[in-house]
Jmol script that loads the backbone (N, CA, C; Angstrom):
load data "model"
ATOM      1  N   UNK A   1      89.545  17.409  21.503  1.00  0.00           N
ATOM      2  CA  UNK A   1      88.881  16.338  22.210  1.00  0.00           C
ATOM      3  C   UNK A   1      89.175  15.024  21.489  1.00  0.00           C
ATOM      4  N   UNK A   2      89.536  13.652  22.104  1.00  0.00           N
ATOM      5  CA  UNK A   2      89.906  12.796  21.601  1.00  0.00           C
ATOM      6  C   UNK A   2      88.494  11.718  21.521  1.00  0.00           C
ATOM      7  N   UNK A   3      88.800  11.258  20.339  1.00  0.00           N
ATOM      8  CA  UNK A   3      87.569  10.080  20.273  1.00  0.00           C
ATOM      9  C   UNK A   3      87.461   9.113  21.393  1.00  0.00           C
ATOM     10  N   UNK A   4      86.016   9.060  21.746  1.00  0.00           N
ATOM     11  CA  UNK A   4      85.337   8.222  22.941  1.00  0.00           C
ATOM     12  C   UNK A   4      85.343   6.795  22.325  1.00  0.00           C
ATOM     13  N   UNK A   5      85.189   5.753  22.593  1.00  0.00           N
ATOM     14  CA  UNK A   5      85.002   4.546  21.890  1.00  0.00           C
ATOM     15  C   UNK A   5      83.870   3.969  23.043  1.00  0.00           C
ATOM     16  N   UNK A   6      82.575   3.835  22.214  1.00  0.00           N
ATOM     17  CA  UNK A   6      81.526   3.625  23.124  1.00  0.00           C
ATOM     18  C   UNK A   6      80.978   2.377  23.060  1.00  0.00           C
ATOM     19  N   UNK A   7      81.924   1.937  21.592  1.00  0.00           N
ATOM     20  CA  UNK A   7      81.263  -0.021  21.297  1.00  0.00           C
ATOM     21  C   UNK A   7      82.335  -0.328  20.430  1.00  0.00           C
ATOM     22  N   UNK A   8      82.533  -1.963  20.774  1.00  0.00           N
ATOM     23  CA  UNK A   8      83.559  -2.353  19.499  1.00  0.00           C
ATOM     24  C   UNK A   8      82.817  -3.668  18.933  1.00  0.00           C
ATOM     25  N   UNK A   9      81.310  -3.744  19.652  1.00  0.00           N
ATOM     26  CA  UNK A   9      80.415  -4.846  18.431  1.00  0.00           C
ATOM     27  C   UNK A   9      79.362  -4.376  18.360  1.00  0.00           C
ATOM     28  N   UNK A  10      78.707  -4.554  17.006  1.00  0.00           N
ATOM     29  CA  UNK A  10      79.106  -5.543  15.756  1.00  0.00           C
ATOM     30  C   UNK A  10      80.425  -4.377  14.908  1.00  0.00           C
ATOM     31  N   UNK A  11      79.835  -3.014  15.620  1.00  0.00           N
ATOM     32  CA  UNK A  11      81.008  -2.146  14.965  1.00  0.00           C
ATOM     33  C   UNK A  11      81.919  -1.754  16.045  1.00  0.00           C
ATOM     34  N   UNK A  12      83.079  -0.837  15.490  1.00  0.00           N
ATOM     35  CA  UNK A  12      83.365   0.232  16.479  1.00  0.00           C
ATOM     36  C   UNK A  12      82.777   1.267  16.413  1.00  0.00           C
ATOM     37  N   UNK A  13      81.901   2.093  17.653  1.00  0.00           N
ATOM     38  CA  UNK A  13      81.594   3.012  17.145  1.00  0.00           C
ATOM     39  C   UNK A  13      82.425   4.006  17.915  1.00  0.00           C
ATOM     40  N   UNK A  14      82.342   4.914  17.885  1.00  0.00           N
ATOM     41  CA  UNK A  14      83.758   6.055  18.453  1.00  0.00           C
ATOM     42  C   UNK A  14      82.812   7.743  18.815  1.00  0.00           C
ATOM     43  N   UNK A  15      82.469   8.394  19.706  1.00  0.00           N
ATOM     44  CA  UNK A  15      82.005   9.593  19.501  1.00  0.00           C
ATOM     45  C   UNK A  15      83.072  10.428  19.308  1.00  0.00           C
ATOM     46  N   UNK A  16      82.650  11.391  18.808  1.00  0.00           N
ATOM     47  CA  UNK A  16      84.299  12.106  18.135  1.00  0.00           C
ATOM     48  C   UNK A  16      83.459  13.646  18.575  1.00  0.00           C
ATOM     49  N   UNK A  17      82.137  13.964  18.644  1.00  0.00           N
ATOM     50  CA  UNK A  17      82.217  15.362  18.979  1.00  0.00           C
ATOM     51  C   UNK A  17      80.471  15.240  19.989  1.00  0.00           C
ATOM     52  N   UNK A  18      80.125  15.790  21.024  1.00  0.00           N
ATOM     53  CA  UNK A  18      78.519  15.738  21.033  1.00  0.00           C
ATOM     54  C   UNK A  18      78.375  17.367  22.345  1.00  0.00           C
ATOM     55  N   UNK A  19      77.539  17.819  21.620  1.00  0.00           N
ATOM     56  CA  UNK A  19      77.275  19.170  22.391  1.00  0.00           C
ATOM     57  C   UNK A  19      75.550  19.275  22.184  1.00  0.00           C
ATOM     58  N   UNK A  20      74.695  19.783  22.803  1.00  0.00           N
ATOM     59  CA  UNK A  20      73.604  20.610  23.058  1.00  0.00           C
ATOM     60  C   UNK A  20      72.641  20.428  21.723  1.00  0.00           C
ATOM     61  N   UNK A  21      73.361  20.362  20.681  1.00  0.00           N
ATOM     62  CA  UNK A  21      72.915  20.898  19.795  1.00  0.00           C
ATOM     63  C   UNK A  21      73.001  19.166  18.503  1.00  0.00           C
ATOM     64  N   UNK A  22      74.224  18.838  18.515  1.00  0.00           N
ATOM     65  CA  UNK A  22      74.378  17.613  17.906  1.00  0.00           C
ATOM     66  C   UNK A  22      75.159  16.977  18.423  1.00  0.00           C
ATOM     67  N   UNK A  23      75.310  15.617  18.054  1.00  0.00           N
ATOM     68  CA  UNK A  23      76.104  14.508  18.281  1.00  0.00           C
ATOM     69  C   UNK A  23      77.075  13.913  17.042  1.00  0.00           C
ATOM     70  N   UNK A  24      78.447  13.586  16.761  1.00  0.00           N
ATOM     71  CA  UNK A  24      78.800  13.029  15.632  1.00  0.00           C
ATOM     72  C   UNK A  24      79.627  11.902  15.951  1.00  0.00           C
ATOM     73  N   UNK A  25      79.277  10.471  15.346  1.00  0.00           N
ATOM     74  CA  UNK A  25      79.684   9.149  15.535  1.00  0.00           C
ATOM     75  C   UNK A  25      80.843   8.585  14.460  1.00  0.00           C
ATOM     76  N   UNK A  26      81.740   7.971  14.867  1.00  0.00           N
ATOM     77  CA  UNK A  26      82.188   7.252  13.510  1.00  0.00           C
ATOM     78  C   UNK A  26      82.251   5.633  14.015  1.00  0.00           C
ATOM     79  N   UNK A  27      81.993   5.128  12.554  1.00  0.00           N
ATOM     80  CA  UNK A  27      81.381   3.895  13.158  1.00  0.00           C
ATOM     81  C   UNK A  27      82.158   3.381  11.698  1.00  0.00           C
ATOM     82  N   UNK A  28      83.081   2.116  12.117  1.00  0.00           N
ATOM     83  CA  UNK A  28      84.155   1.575  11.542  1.00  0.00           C
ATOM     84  C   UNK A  28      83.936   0.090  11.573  1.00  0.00           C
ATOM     85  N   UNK A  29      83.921  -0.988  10.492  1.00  0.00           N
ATOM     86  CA  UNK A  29      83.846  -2.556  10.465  1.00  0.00           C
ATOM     87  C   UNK A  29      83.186  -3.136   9.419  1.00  0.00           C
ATOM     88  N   UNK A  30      82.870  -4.176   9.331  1.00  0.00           N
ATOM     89  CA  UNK A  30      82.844  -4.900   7.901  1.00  0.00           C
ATOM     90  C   UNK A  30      81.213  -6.058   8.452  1.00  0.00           C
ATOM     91  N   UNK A  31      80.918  -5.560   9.773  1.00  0.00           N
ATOM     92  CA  UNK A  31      79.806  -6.853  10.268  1.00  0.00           C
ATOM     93  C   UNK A  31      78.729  -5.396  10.053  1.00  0.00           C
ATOM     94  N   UNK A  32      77.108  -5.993   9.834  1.00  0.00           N
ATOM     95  CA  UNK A  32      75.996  -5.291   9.820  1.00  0.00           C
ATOM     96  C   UNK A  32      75.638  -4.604  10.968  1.00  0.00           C
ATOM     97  N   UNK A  33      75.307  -3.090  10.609  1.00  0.00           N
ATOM     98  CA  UNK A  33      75.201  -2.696  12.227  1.00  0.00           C
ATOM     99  C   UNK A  33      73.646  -1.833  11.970  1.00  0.00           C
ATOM    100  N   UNK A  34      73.898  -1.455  13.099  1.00  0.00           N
ATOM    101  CA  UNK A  34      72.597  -0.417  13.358  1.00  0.00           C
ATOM    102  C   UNK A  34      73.009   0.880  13.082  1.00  0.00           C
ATOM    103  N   UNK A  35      72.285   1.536  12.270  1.00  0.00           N
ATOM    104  CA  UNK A  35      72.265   3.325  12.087  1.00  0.00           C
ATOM    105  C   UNK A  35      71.053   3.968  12.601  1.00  0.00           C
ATOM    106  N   UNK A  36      70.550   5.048  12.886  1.00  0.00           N
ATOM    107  CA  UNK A  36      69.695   6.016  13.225  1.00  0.00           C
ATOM    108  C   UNK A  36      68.924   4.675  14.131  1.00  0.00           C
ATOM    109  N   UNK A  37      67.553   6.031  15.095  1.00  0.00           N
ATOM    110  CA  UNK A  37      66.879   5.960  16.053  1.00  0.00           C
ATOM    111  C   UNK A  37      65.824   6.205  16.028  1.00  0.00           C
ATOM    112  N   UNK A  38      64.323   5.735  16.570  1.00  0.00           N
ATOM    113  CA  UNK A  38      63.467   6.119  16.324  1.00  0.00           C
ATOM    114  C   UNK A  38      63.109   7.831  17.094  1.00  0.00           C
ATOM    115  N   UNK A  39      62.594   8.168  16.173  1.00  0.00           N
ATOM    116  CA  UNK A  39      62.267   9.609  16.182  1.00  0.00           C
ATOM    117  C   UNK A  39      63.251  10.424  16.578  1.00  0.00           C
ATOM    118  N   UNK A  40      64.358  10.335  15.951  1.00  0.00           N
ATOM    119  CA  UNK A  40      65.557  11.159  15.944  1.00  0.00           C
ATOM    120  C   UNK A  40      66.246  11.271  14.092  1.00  0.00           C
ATOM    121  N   UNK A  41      66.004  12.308  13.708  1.00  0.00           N
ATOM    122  CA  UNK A  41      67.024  12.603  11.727  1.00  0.00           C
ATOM    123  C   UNK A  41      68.057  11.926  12.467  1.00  0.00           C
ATOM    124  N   UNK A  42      68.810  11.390  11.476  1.00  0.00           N
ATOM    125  CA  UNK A  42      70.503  11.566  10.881  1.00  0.00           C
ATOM    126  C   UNK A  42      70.836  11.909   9.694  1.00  0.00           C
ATOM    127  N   UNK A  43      72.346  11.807   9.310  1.00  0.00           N
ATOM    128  CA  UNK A  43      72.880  12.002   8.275  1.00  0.00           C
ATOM    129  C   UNK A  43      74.413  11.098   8.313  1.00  0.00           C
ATOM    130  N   UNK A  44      73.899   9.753   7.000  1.00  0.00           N
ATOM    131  CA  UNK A  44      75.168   9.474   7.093  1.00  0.00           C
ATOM    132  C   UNK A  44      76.064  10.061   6.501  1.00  0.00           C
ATOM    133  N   UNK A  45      77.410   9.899   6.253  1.00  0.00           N
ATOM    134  CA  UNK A  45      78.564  10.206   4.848  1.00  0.00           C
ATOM    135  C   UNK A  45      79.806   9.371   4.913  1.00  0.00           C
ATOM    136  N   UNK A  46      79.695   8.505   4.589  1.00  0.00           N
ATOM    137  CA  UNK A  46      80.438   7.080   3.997  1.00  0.00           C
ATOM    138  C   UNK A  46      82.039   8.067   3.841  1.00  0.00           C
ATOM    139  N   UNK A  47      83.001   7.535   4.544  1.00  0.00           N
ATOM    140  CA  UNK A  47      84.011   8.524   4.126  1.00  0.00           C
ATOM    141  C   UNK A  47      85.265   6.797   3.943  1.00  0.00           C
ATOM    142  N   UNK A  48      84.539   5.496   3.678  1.00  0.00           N
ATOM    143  CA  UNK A  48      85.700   4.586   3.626  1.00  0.00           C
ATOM    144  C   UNK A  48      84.407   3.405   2.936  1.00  0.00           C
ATOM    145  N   UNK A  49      85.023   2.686   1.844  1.00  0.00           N
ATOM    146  CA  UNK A  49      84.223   1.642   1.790  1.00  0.00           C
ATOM    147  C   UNK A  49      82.899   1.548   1.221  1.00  0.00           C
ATOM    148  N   UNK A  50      82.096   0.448   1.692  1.00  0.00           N
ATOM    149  CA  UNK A  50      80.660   0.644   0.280  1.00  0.00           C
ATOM    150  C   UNK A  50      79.670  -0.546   0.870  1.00  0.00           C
ATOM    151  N   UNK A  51      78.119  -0.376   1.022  1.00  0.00           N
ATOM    152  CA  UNK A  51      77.416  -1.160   1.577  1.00  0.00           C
ATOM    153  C   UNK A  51      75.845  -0.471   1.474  1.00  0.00           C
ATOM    154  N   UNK A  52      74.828  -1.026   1.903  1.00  0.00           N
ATOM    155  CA  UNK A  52      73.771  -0.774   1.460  1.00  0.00           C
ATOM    156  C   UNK A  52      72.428  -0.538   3.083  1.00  0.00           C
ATOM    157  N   UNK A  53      72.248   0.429   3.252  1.00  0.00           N
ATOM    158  CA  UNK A  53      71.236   0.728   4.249  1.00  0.00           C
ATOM    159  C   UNK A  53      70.092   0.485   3.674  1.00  0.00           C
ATOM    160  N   UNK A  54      69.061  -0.829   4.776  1.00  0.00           N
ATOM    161  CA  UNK A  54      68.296  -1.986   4.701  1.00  0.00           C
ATOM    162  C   UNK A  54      67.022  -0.969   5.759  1.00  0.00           C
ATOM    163  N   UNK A  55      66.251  -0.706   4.771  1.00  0.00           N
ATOM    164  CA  UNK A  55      64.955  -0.376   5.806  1.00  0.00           C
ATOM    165  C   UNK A  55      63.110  -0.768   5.201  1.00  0.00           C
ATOM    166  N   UNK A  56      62.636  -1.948   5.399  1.00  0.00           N
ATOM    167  CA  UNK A  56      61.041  -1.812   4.747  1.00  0.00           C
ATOM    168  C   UNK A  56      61.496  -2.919   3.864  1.00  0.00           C
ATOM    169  N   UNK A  57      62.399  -3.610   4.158  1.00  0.00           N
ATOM    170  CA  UNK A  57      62.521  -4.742   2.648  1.00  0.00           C
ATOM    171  C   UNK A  57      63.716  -3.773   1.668  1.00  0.00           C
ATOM    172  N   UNK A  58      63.636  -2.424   1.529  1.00  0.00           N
ATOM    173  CA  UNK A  58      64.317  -2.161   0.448  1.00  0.00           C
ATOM    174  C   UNK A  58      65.882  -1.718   1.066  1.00  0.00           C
ATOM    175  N   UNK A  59      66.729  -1.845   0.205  1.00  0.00           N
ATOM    176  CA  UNK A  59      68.209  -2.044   0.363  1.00  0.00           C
ATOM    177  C   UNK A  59      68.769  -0.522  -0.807  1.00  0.00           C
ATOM    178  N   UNK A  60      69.364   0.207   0.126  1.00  0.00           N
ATOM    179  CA  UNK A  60      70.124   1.706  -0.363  1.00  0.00           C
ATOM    180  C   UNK A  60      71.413   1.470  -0.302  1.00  0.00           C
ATOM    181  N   UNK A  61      72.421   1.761  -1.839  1.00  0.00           N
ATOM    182  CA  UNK A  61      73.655   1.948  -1.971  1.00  0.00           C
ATOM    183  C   UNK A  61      74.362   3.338  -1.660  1.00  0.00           C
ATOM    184  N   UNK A  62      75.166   2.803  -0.944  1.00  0.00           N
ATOM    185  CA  UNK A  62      75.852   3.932  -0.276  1.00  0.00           C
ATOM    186  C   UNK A  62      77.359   3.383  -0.065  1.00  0.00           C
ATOM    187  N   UNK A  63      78.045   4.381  -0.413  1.00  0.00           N
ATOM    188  CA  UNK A  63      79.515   4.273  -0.795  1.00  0.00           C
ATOM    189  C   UNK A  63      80.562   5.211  -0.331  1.00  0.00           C
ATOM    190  N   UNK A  64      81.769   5.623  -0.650  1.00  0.00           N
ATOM    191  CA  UNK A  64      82.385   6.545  -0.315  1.00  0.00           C
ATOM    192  C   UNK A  64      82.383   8.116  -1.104  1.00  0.00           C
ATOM    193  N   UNK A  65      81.890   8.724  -0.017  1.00  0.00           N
ATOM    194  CA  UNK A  65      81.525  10.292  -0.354  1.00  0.00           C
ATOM    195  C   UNK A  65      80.000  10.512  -0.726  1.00  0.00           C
ATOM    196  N   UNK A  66      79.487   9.547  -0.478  1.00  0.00           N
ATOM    197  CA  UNK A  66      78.245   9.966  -0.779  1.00  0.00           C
ATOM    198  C   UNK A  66      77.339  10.225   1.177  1.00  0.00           C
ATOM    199  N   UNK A  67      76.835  10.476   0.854  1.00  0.00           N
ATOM    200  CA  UNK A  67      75.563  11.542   1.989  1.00  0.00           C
ATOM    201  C   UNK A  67      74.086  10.691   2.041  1.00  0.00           C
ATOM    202  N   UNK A  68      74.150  10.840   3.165  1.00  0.00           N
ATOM    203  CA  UNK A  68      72.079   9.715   2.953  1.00  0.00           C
ATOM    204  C   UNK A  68      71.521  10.182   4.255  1.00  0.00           C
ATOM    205  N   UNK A  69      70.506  11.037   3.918  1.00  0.00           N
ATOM    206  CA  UNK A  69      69.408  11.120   4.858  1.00  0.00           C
ATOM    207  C   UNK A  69      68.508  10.297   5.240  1.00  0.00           C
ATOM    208  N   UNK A  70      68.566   9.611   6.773  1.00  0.00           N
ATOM    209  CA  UNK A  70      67.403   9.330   7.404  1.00  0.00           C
ATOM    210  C   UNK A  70      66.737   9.589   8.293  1.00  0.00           C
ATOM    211  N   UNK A  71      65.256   9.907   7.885  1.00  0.00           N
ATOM    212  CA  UNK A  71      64.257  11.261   8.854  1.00  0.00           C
ATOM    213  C   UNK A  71      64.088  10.294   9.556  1.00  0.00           C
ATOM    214  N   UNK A  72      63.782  11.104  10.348  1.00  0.00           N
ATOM    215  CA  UNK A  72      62.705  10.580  12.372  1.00  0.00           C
ATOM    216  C   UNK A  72      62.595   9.240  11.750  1.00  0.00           C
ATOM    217  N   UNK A  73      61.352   9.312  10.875  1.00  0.00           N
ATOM    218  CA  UNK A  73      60.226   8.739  11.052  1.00  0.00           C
ATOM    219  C   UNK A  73      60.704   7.100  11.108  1.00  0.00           C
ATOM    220  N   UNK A  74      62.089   6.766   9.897  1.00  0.00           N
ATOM    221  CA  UNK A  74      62.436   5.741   9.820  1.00  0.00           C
ATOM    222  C   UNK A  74      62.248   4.850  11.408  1.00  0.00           C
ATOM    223  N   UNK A  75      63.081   5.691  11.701  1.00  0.00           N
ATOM    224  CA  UNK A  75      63.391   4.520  13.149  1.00  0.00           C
ATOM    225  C   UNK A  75      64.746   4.193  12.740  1.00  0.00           C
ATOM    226  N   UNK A  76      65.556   3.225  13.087  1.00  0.00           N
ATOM    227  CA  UNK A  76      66.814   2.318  13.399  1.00  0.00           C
ATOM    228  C   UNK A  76      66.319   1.422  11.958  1.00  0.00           C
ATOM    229  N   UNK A  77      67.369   2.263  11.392  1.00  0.00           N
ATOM    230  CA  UNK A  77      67.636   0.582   9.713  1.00  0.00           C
ATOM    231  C   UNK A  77      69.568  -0.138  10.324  1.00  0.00           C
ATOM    232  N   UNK A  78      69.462  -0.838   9.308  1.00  0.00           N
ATOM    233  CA  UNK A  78      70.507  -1.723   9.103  1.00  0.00           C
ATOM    234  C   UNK A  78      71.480  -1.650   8.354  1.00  0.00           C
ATOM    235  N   UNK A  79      72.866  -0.976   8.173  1.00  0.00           N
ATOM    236  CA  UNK A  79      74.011  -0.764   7.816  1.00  0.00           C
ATOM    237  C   UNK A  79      74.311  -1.906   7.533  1.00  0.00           C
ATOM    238  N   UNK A  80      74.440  -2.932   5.757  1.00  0.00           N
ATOM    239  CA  UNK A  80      74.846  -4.140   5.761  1.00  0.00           C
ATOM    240  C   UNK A  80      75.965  -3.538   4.931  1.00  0.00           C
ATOM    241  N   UNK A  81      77.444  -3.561   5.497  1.00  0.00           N
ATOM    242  CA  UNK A  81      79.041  -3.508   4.261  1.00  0.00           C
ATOM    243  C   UNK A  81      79.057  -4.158   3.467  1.00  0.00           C
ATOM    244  N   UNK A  82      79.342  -3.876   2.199  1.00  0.00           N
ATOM    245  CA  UNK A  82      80.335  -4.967   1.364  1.00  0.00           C
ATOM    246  C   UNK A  82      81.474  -5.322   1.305  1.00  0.00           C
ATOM    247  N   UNK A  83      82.271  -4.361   1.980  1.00  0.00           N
ATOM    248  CA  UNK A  83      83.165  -4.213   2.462  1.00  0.00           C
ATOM    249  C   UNK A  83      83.825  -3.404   3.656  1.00  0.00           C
ATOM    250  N   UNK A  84      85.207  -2.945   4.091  1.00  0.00           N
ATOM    251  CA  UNK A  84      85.403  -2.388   5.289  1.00  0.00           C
ATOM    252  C   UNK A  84      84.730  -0.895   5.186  1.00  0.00           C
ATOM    253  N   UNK A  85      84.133  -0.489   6.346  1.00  0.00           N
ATOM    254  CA  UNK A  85      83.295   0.676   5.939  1.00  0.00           C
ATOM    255  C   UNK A  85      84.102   1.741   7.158  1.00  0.00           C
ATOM    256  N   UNK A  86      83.944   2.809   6.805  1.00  0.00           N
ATOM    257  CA  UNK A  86      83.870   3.823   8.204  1.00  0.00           C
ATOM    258  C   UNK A  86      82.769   4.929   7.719  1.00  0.00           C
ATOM    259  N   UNK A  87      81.952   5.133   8.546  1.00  0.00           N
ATOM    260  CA  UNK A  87      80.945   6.050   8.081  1.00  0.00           C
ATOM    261  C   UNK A  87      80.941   7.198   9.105  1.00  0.00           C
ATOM    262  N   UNK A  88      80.346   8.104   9.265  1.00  0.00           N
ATOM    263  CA  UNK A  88      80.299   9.328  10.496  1.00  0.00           C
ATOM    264  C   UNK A  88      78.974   9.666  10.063  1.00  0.00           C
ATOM    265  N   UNK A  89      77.861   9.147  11.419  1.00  0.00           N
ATOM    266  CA  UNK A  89      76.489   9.225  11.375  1.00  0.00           C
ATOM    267  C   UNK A  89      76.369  11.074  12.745  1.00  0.00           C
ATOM    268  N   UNK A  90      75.942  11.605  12.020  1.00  0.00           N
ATOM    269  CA  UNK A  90      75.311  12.556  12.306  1.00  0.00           C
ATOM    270  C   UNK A  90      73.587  13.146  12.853  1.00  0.00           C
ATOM    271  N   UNK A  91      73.847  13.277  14.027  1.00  0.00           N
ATOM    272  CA  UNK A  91      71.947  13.401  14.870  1.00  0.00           C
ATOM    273  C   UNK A  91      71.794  13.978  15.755  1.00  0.00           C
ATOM    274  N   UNK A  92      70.711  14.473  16.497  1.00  0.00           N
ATOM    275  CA  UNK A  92      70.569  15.481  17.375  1.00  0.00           C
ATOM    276  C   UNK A  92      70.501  14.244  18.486  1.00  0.00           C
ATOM    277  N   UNK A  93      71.344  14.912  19.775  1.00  0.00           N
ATOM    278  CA  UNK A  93      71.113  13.978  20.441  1.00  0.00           C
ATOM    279  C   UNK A  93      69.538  13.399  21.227  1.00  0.00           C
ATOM    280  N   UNK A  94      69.693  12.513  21.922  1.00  0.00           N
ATOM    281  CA  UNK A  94      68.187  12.060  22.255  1.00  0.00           C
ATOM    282  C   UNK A  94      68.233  12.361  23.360  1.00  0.00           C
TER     283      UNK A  94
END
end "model"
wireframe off; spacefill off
backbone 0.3
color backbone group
């Protein structure tokens, strides 16, 4: 199955797989975007690049190869890059 491209602002985001069960995004660019949903987990994993997920005032480093859980409860935080990022956000669909 070939990647969907479902937005190209503020990111690209691209669906690359979504069935019954989960959904998996890759989401590519260097402008601040939106990650996760209210009352829906994800899971990011930074596979390019380095930037900090913004939720409550506080700011999370996240880089390449690293993994970051955000439960339900968050809601939608803020993906700010420091540089060019590609990440693949992982969630059950809604």
């Amino acid at each position: 199955m070939a990647p969907v491209v479902e937005a190209t602002e503020p990111v690209e985001r691209e669906r690359l797989f979504r069935c019954e069960h989960f959904r998996l995004s890759r989401l590519r660019g260097q402008s601040p975007f939106t990650v996760g949903a209210s009352g829906v987990p994800s899971v990011l994993v930074s596979i390019e690049g380095a930037g900090q997920v913004e939720h409550g005032g506080a700011a999370y480093a996240i880089g390449k190869g690293d993994v970051f859980l955000l439960p339900a409860v968050l809601g939608a935080c803020t993906f700010r890059p420091s540089t060019a990022v590609s990440v693949l956000e992982l969630a059950i669909p809604e």
